[in-house]
C-alpha positions as CSV (number, residue, x, y, z in Angstrom):
1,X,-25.6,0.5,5.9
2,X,-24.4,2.5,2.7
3,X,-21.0,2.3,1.5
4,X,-19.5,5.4,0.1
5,X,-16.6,5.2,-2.3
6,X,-14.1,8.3,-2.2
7,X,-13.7,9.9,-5.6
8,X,-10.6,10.5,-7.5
9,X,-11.1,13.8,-8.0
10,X,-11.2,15.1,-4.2
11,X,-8.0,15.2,-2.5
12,X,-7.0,15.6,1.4
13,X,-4.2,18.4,2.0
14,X,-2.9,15.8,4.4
15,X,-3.5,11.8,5.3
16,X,-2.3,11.1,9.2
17,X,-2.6,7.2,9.4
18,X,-1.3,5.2,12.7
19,X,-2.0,1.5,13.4
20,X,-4.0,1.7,17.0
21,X,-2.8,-1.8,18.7
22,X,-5.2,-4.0,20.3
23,X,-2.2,-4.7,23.4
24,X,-3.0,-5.9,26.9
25,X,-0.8,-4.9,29.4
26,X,-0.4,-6.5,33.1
27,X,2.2,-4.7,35.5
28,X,2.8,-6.9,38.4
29,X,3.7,-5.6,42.1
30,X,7.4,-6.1,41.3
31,X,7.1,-3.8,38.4
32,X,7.6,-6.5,35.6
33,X,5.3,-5.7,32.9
34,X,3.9,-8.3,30.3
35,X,2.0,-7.6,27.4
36,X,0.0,-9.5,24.9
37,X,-1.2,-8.5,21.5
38,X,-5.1,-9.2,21.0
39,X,-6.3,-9.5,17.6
40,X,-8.2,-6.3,17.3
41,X,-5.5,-4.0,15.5
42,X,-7.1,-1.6,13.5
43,X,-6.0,1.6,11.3
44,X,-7.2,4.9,12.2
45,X,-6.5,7.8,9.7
46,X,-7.0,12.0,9.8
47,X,-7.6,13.5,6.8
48,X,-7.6,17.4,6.5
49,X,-8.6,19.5,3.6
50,X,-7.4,22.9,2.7
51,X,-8.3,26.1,2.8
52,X,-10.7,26.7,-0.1
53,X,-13.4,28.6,-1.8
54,X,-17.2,27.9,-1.8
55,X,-16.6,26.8,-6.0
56,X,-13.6,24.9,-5.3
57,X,-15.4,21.9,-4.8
58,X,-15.6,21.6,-1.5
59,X,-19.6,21.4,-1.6
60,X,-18.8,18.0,-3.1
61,X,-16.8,17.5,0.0
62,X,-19.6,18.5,2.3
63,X,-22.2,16.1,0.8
64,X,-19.8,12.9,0.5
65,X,-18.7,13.4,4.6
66,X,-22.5,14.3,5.2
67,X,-23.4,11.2,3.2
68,X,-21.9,9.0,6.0
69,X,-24.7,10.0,8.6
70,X,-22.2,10.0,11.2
71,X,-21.2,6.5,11.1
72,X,-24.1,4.7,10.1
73,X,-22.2,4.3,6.2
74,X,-19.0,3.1,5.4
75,X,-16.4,5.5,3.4
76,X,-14.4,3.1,0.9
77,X,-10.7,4.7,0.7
78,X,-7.0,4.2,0.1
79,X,-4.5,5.2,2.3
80,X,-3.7,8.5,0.8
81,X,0.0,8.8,2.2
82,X,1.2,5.5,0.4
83,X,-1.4,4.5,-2.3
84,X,1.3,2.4,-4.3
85,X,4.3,0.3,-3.4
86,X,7.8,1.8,-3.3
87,X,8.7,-1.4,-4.6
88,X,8.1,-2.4,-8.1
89,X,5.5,-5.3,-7.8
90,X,3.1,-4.7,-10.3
91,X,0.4,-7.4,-12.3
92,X,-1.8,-9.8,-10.6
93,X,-0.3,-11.4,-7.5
94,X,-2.5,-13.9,-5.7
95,X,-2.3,-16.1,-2.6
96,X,-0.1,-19.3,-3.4
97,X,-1.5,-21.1,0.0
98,X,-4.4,-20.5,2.2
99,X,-4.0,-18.3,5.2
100,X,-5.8,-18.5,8.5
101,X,-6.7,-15.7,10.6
102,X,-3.9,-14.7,12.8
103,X,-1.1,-15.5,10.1
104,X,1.7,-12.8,9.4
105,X,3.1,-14.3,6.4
106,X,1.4,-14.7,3.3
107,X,2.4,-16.7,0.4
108,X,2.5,-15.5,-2.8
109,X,2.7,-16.2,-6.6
110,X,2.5,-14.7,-10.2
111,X,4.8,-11.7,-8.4
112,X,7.0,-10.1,-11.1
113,X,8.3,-7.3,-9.2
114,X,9.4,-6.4,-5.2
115,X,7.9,-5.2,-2.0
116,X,9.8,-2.9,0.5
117,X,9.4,-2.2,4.3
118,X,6.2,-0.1,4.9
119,X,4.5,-0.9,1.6
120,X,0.7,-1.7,1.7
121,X,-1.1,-4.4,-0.2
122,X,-4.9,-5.2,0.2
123,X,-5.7,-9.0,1.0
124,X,-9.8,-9.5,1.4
125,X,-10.6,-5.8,2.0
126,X,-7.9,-5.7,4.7
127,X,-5.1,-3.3,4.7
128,X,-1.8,-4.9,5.6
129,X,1.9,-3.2,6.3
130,X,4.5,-4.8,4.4
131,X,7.3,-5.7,7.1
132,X,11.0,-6.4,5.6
133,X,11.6,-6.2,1.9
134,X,11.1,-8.9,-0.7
135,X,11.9,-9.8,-3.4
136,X,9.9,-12.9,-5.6
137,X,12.1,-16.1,-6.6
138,X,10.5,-17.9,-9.7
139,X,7.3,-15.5,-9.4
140,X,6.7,-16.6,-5.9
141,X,7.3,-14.7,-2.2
142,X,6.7,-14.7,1.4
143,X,6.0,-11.8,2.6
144,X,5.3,-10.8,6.7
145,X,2.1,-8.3,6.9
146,X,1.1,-6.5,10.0
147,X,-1.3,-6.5,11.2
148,X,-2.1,-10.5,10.7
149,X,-4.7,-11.9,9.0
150,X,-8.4,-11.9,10.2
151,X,-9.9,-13.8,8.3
152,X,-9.1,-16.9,6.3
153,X,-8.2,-16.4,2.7
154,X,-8.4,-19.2,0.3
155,X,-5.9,-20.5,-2.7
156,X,-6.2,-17.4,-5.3
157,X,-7.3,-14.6,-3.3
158,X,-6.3,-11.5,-5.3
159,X,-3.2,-9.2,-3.5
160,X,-4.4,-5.3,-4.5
161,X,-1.1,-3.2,-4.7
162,X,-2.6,-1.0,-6.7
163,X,-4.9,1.8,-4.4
164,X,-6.3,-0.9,-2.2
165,X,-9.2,0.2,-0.5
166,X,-10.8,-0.9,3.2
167,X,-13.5,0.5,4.8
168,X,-13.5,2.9,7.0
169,X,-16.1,4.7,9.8
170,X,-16.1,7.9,11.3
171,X,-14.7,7.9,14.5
172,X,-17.4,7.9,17.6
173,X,-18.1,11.6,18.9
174,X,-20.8,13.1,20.2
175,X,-19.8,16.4,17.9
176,X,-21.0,16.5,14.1
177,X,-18.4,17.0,11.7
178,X,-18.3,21.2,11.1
179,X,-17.8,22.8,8.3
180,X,-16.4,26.0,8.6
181,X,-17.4,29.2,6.5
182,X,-16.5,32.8,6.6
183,X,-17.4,35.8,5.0
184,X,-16.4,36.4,0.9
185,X,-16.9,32.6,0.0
186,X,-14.0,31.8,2.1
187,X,-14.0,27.9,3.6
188,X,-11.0,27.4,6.2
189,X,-9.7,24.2,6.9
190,X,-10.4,21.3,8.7
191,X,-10.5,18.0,9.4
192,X,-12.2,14.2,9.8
193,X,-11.0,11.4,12.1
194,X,-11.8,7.3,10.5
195,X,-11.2,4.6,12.1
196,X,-11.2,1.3,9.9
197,X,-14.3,-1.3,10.4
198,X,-14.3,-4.5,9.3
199,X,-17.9,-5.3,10.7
């Protein structure tokens, strides 16, 4: 397995990104339902590209999609919706405690700046959701992530505000990706579904 990092200079026309839950559900005869949340949350994202021409660059396009072999290689990307916080945090953050996996709340110091509800930060190569706003006392916060933790982080691991990149894997269909062309160097739109591995 290759991994493929996404270049600056190619940009979706759009980034659809959902968080697919990992839920059980049990409905019982007297129609109570219960659910329970298995550890297995992962992001899933649709990115579609424009309309172009055959010289607008979308032959770079074609060979960094085709360089994925259909799921065999990993695509390293942001999340192009939300690359950056909307709050101001900025520097280098790092864990202030160790987390296990299965935490929601990550300790933090050396923070010099806020997070808001819906940021993402990168912990590990994992992609977490920032849930409430927060704000950093004496350089140090808590902050609740979903989804939790998966793996344990020690003392110092790094908290990436800044673009933070997971892997991600085409999602499983029998179909290739197709690239659509037309007549007069026209190349019509379309799109790609990933799903994020963490193999």
């Amino acid at each position: 397995m290759a991994i493929k990092t996404w270049p600056t200079s190619i940009y979706p026309e759009s980034a659809d990104v959902g968080l697919k839950q990992d839920v059980q559900r049990n409905r019982s005869r007297s129609g109570k339902t219960s659910t329970f949340e298995m550890p297995g949350a992962a992001w899933v994202m649709t990115l579609t590209f424009p309309d172009s021409s055959e010289w607008s660059g979308r032959p770079r396009l074609e060979a960094l999609i085709t360089s994925l072999r259909g799921g065999a290689n990993r695509l390293s990307a942001p999340h192009f919706g939300r690359p950056y916080p909307n709050g101001t945090l900025s520097g280098v953050p790092v864990l202030a405690s160790a987390v296990k996996a299965g935490n929601g709340m990550l300790s933090l110091k050396n923070c010099n700046g806020t997070l808001r509800a819906g940021d993402f930060i990168g912990l590990g190569g994992q992609l977490l959701m920032v849930e409430s706003d927060v704000a950093p006392v004496s350089g140090s916060m808590v902050v609740q992530v979903n989804p939790a933790v998966r793996l344990p982080q020690p003392v110092g691991t790094p908290i990436v505000w800044d673009r933070p990149h997971i892997l991600w894997v085409l999602k499983e269909d029998e179909d290739p990706v197709k690239f659509p062309y037309r007549s007069g160097m026209y190349r019509p739109s379309f799109a790609i579904d990933l799903i994020e591995d963490w193999s």
